[in-house]
N, C-alpha and C positions, 0 to 999 in steps of 0.2 A: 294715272296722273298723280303727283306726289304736292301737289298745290292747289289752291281754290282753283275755279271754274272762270269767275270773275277777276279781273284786277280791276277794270276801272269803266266806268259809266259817266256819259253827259247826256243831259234833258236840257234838249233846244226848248229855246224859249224866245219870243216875239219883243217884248219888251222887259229890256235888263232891270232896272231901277224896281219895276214893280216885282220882278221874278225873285230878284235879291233882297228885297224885304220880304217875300214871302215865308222864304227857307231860314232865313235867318230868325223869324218873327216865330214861325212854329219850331223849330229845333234848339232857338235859343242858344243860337252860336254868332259867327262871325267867319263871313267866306271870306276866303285873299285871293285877288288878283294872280292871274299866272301870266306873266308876261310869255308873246308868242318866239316862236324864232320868225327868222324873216320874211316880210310876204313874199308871196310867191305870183306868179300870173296862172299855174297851173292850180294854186290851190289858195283858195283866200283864205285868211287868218282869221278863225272867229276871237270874238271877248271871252275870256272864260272867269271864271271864279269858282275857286276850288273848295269842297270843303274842307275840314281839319282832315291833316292825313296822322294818324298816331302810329303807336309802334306794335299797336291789336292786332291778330289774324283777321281779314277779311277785304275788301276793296275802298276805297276811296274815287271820287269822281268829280264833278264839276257842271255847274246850270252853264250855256253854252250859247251864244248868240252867233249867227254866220250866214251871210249873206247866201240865198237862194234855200235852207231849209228854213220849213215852220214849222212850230211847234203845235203840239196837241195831234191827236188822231194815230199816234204810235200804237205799237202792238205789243212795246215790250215794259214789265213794271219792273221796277225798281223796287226793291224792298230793305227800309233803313233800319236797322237794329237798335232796339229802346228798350230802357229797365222795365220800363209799363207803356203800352203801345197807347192806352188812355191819355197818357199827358198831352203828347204831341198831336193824337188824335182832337184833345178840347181847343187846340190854339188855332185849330185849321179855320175855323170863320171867320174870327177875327183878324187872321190878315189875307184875307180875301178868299179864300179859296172855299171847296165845299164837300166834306165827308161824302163817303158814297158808300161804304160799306162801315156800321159801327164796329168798336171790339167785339170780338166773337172769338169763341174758343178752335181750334182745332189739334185737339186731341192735346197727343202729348208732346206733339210739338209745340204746345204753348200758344198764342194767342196771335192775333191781326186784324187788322182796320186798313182800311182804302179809303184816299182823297182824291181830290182834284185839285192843282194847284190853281193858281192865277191866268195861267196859259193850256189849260185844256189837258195839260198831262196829266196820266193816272199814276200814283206813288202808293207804297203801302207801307204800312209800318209791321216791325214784328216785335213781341216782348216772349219771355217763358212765362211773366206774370200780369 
């Protein structure tokens, strides 16, 4: 395989308003709206908002709203790449959400921290420092 593994991820989420403050509040950015293409009767058209997508090696994804999944109780993490997985790690309570794993070292791969957002999803952060 001559490309990442990943292109792109969404973390359903129950309530948008709260979901989109959360990400935006701990990572200290600003999602954009993706407009859908047309609904469909075979497939309903979730909300999405995306994050920054830059011109970095790695994926880009989007929090995800759509009628019949809910969020939380998933089996797959997410892991978002940070200068210091600490910062974003300290922002997690104050917009709702709740650490479940602090920083901790592994090895020389550098470092990680696990939260829970607002909606029961597990994310993890990664840094090398």
């Amino acid at each position: 395989m001559d490309r990442n593994a990943v292109c792109w991820f969404e973390i359903y989420v129950d309530d948008m308003p709260r979901a989109k403050a959360f990400y935006e509040s701990v990572f200290n950015l600003k999602l954009t709206r993706l407009d859908t293409p047309e609904q469909s009767k075979d497939f309903p058209q979730p909300e999405m908002w995306a994050f920054p997508m830059g011109d970095r090696p790695g994926s880009s994804g989007a929090i995800c709203k759509m009628a019949g999944v809910s969020a939380g109780g998933n089996s797959t993490l997410v892991y978002f790449d940070c200068d210091d997985c600490s910062v974003e790690e300290s922002r997690v309570g104050s917009a709702g959400g709740k650490v479940v794993v602090s920083k901790m070292a592994i090895g020389e791969s550098g470092f990680i921290s696990i939260a829970q957002d607002t909606e029961g999803n597990s994310i993890g952060f990664h840094s090398m420092k």
